[in-house]
C-alpha positions as CSV (number, residue, x, y, z in Angstrom):
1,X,14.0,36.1,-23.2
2,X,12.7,36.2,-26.8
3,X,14.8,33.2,-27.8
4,X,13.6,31.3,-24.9
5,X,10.1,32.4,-25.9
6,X,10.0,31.5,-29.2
7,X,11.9,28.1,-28.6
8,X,9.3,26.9,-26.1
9,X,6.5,28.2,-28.1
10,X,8.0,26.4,-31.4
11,X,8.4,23.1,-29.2
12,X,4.8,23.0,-27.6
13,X,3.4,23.4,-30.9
14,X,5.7,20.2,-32.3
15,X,4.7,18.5,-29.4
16,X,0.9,19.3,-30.0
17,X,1.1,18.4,-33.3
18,X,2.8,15.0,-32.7
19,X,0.4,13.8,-30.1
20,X,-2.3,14.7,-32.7
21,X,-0.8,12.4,-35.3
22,X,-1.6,8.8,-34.4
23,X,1.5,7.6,-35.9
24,X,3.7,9.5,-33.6
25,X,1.5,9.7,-30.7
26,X,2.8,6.5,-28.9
27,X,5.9,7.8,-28.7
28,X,5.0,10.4,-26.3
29,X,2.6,8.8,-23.8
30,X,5.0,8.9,-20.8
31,X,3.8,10.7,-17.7
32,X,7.5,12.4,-17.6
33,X,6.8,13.7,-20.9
34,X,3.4,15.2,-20.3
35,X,4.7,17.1,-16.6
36,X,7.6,18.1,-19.0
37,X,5.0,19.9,-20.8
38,X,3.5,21.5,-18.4
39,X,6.7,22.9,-17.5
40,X,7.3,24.5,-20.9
41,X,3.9,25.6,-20.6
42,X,4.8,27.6,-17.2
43,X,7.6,28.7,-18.8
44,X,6.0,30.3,-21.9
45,X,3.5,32.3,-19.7
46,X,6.7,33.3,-17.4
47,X,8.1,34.7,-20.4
48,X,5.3,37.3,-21.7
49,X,5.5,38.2,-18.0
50,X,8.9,38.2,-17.1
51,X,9.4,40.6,-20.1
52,X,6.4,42.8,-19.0
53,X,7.2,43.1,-15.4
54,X,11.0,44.2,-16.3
55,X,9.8,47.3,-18.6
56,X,7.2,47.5,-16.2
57,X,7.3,51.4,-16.2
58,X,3.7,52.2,-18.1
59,X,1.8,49.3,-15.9
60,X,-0.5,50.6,-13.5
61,X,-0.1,49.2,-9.9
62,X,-3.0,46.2,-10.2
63,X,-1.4,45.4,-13.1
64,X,2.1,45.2,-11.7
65,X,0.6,43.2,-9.0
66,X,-1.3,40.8,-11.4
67,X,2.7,40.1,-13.5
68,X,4.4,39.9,-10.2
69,X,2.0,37.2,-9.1
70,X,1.9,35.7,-12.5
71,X,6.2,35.9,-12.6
72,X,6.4,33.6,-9.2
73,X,3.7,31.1,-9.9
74,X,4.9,30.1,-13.1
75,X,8.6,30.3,-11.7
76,X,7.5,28.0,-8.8
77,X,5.2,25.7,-11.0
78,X,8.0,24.7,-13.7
79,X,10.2,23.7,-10.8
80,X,8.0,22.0,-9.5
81,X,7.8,19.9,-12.5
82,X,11.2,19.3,-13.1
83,X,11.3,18.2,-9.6
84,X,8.5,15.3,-10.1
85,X,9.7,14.3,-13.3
86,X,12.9,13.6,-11.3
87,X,11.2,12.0,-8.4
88,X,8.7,9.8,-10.6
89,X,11.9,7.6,-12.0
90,X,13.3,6.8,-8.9
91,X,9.2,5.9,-7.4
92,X,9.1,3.8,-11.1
93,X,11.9,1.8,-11.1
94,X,13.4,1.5,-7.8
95,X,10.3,1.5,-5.1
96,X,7.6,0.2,-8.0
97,X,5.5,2.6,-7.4
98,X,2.9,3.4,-10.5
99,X,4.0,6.6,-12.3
100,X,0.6,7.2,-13.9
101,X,-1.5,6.8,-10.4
102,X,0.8,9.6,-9.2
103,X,1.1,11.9,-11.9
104,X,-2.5,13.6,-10.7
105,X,-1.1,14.0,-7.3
106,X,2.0,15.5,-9.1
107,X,0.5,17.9,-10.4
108,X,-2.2,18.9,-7.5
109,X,0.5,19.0,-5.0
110,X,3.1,21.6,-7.4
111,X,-0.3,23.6,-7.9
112,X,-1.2,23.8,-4.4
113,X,2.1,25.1,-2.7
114,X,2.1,27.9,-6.0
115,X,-1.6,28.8,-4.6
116,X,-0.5,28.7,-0.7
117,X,2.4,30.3,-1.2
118,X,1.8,33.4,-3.7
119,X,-2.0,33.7,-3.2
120,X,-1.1,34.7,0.4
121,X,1.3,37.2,-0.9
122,X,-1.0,38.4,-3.2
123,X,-3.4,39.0,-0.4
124,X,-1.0,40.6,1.7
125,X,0.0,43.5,-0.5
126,X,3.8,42.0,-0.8
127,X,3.7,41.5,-4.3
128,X,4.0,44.8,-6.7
129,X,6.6,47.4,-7.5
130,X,9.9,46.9,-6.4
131,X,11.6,50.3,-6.4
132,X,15.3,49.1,-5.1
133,X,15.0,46.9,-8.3
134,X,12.4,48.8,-10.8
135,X,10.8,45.7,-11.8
136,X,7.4,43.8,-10.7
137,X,8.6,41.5,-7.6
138,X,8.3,41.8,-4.0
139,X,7.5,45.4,-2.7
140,X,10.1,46.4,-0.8
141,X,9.2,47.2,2.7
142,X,10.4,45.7,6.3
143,X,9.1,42.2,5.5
144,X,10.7,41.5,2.5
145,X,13.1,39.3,3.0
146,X,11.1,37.0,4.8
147,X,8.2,36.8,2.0
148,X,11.6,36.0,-0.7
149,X,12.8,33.2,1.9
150,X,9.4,32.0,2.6
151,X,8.1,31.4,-0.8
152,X,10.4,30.9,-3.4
153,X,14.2,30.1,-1.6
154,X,13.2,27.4,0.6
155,X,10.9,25.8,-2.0
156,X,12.9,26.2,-5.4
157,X,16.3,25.3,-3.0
158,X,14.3,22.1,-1.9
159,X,13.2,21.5,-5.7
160,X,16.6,21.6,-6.8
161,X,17.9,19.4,-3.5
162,X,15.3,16.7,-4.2
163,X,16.3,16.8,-8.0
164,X,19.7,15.8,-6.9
165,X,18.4,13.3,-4.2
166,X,16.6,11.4,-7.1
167,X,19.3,11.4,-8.9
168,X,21.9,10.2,-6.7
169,X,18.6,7.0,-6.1
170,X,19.1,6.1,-9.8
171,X,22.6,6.1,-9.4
172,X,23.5,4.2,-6.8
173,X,20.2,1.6,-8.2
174,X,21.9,1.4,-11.3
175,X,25.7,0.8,-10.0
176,X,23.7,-2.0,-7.2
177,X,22.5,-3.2,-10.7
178,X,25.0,-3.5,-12.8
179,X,27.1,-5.4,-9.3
180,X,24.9,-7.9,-9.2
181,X,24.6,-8.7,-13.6
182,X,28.3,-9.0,-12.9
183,X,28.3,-11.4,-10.0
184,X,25.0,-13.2,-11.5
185,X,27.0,-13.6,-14.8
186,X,30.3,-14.9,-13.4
187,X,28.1,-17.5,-11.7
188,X,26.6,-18.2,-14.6
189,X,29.9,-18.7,-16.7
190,X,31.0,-20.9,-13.8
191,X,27.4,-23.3,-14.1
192,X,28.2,-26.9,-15.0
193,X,27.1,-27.9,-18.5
194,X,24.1,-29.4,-17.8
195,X,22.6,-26.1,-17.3
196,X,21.6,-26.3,-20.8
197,X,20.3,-23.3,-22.6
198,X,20.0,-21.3,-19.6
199,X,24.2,-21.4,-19.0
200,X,24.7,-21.2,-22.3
201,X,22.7,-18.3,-23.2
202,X,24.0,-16.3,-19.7
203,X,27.8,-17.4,-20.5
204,X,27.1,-15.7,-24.3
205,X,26.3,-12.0,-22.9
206,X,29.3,-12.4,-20.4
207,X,31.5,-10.4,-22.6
208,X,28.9,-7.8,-23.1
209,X,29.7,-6.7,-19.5
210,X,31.4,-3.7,-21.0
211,X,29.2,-2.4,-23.0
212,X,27.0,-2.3,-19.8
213,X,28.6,0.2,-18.3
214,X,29.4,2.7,-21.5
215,X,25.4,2.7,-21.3
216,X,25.1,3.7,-18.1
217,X,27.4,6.3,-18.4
218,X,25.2,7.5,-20.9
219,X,21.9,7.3,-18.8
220,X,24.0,9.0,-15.7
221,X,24.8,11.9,-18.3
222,X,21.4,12.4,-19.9
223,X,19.4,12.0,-16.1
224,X,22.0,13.9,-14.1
225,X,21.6,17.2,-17.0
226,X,17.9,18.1,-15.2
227,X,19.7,18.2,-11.8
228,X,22.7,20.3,-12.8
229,X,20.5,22.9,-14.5
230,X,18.2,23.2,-11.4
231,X,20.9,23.9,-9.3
232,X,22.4,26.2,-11.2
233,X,19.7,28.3,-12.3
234,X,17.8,28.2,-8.7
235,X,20.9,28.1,-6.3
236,X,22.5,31.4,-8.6
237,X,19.6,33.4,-8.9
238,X,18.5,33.2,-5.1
239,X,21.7,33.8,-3.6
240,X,21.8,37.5,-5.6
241,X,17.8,37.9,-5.0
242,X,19.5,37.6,-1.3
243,X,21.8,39.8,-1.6
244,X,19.8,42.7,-4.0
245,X,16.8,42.1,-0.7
246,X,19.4,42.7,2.2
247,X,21.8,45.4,0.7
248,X,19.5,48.1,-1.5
249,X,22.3,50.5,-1.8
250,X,22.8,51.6,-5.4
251,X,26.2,50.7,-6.1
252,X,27.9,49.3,-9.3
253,X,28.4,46.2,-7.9
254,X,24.8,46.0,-7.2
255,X,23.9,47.2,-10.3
256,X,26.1,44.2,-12.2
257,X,24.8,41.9,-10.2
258,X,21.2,43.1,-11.0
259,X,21.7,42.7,-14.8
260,X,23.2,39.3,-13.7
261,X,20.2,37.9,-12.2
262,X,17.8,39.1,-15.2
263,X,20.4,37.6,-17.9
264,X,19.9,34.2,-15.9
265,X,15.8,34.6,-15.3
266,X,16.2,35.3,-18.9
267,X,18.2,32.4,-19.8
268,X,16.1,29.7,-17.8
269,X,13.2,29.2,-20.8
270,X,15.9,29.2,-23.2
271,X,18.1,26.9,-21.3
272,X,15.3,24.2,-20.1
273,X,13.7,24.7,-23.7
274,X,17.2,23.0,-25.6
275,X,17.4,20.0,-23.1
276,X,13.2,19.9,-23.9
277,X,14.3,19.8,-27.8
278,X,16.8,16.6,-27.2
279,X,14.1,14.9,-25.2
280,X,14.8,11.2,-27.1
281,X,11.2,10.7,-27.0
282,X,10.4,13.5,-29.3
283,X,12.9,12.8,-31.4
284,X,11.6,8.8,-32.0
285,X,8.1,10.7,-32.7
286,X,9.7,13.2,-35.1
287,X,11.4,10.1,-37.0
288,X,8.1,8.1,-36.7
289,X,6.8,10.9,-38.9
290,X,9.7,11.0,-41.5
291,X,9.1,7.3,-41.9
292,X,7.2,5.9,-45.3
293,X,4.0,4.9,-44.6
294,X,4.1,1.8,-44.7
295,X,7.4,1.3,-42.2
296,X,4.9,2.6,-39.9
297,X,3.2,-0.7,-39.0
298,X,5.8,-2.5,-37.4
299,X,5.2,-5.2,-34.8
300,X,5.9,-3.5,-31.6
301,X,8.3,-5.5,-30.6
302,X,11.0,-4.2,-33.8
303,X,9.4,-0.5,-33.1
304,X,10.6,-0.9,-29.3
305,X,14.3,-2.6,-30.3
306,X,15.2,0.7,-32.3
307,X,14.1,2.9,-29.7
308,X,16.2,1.1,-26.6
309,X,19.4,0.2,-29.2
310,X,20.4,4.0,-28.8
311,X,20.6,4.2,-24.9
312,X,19.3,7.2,-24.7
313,X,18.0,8.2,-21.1
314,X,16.4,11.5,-19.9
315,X,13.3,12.0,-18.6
316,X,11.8,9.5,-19.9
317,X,13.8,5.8,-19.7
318,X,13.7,3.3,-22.6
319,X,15.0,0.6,-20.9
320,X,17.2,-2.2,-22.4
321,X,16.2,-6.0,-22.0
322,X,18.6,-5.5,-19.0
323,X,16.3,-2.7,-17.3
324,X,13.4,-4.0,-18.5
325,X,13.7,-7.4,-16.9
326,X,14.6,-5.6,-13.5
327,X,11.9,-3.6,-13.4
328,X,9.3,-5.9,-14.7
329,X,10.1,-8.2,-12.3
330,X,11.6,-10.4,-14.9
331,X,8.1,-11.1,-16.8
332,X,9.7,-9.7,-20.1
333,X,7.0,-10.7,-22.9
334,X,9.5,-12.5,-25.2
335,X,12.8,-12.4,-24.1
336,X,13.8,-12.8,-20.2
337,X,17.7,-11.9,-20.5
338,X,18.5,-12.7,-16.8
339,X,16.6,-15.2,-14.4
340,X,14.5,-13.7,-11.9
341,X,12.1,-15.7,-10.6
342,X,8.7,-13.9,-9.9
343,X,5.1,-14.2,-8.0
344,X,2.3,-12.0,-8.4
345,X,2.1,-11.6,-4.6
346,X,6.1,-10.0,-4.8
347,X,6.7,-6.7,-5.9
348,X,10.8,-6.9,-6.1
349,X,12.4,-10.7,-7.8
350,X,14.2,-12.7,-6.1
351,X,17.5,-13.4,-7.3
352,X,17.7,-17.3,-7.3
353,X,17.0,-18.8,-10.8
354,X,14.2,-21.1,-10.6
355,X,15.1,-24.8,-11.4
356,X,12.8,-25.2,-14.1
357,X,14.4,-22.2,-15.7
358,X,17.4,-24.6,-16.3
359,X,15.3,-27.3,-18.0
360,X,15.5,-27.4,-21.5
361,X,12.3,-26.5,-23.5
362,X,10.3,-28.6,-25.9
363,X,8.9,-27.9,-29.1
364,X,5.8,-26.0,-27.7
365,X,8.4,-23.8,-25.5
366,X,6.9,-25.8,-22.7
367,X,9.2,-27.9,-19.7
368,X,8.7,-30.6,-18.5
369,X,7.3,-28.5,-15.1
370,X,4.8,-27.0,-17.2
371,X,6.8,-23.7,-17.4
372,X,6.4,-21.6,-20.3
373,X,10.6,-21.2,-21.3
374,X,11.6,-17.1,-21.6
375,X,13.8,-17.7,-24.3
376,X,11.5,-19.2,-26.7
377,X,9.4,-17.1,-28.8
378,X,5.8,-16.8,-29.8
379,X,5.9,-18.3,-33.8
380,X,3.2,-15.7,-35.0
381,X,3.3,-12.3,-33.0
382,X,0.6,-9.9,-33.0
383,X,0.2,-7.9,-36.2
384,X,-0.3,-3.7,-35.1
385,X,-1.6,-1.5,-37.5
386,X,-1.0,1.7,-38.3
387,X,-0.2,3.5,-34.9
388,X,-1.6,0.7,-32.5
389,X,1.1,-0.6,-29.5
390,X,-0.8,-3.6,-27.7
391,X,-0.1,-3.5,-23.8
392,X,2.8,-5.5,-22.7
393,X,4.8,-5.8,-19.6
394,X,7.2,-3.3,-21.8
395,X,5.0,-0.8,-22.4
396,X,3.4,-0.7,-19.3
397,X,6.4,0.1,-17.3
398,X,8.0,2.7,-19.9
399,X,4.8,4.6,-19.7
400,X,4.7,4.9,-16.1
401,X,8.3,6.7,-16.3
């Protein structure tokens, strides 16, 4: 536990200090990054508790009521966290729905099934001293195991469930995405000639096909980490909370089994806290801060190319021009990598190239349709100073995630 403590403390001070420093504070205004603080923030108050209600032999019975109630709601809160940072990317990227519109409702609804569940309990007199167990938890008395199932195994087990649920979304959006680059690309390298700069730009990135999917196994490695943890830690430590609720008897085997599920109640902060420390969007703020001065006022646009060249994923996407022009809808500020055409009234592109995408551009990057061409560029972009990130379609959708 003191690891984990000390960890998470050490990270929520980072992180404080990085979204004080203006340099480093774009970086970290994702809505997945902020509910991932308020997870570690859960989890820091779980541990000064959790440690407490173990050794919990000098506390007085109010007081072993206050940690037990203290213990749960934390417990309960960072799942619930986890969980919506899990849900918000599918919402993001496959259903469009705006991540920072729900991260209040995120947030309100975790809050209010921690108060509805454990303020009942609290009120009931079935939170306290747990003789069986010598520890603050659930008293034990003939109602016990229905408190434990009631609130915490159903919700953490349906936490952990709708982690995986969200993951499986991604994949199956990503492997549905990476079908149709393939079959839009073969098209593509099949167009006749006088496709023009449209075929020949498509043809170009047919052979980056492979490199497509090494970067999604990356992204299904770094999203599908969140998921495995939460099963592991929830699923474990309520199947022996199960077991030390129904059979009390004070046997080894109990006894190991006991020390078991501490060591892994123990291990949770320290555990969530090292995927927390490899978030990629803390380490891009903590290299924005070891970078001179003045490499600090780049144009957004070379800022954003070496964050997405790495392929990082977790919870929070930098998405790739390939992504990006997905989940934009195709209205990528200065590069459109794949035709979609788009209309303010849709909310998903349609997947026929438009015909005056095919046209050739003029000098002005204008067709003869009056089309403004994706693949021609603005001759003087938009100086940033120190810190500044102007709002693009880019920006827009990588903060929602």
């Amino acid at each position: 536990m003191i690891p984990g403590f000390a960890l998470t403390a050490t990270l929520l001070a980072l992180y404080a200090y990085a979204a004080w420093n203006p340099i480093s504070r774009p970086h970290l205004d994702r809505v997945s990054f902020r509910l991932l603080v308020y997870a570690l923030a859960a989890h820091l108050i779980f541990c000064i508790a959790f440690s407490l209600g173990t050794v919990a032999g000098h506390l007085g019975s109010s007081q072993c009521t206050t940690v037990a109630f203290l213990i749960q709601t934390c417990l309960m809160f960072s799942a619930g966290m986890f969980f919506c940072v899990a849900l918000n990317l599918p919402l993001v990227l496959v259903f469009k729905v705006k991540g920072r519109r729900m991260e209040k409702y995120y947030v309100l609804g975790t809050s209010a099934a921690c108060i509805i569940s454990y303020v009942s309990a609290l009120a009931s007199g079935h939170l306290g001293w747990d003789s069986d167990n010598m520890t603050c938890w659930y008293r034990n008395n003939d109602r016990m195991l229905e408190w434990v199932l009631g609130t915490q195994t159903v919700w953490l087990l349906l936490t952990s469930t709708g982690e995986v649920l969200s993951f499986l979304t991604i994949l199956g959006y990503l492997v549905a995405y990476e079908l149709e680059t393939r079959r839009f690309r073969r098209n593509a390298a099949r167009s006749s000639p006088g496709s023009g700069t449209f075929a020949r730009t498509a043809a170009s990135r047919t052979s980056a096909a492979g490199s497509t999917i090494s970067m999604f196994r990356n992204i299904i490695l770094r999203i599908g980490l969140y998921p495995l943890v939460s099963c592991f830690l929830n699923i474990s430590t309520n199947v022996l909370d199960l077991h030390m609720v129904q059979d009390t008897q004070p046997t080894e085997l109990n006894w190991r089994l006991t020390v078991t599920d501490l060591a892994i109640y123990s291990a949770r902060p320290l555990i969530y806290g090292l995927l927390a420390a490899t978030d990629p969007s803390f380490i891009r703020a903590i290299h924005a801060l070891r970078q001179p001065p003045s490499a600090s006022s780049v144009s957004v646009q070379e800022r954003m190319s070496r964050c997405t060249s790495t392929g990082y994923m977790s919870t929070v996407i930098e998405m790739p021009d390939v992504e990006l022009a997905l989940a934009t809808g195709g209205k990528h500020p200065h590069q459109h990598p794949y035709p979609y055409s788009y209309s303010e009234t849709q909310s998903v592109p349609e997947r026929t190239p438009p015909a005056w995408l095919r046209e050739e551009p003029s000098q002005n990057g204008e067709t003869r349709s009056g089309h403004r061409h994706p693949n021609t560029h603005d001759a003087a972009p938009e100086r940033l100073g120190a810190g500044q990130v102007p709002r693009t379609a880019e920006n827009d959708v990588v903060c929602q995630i």
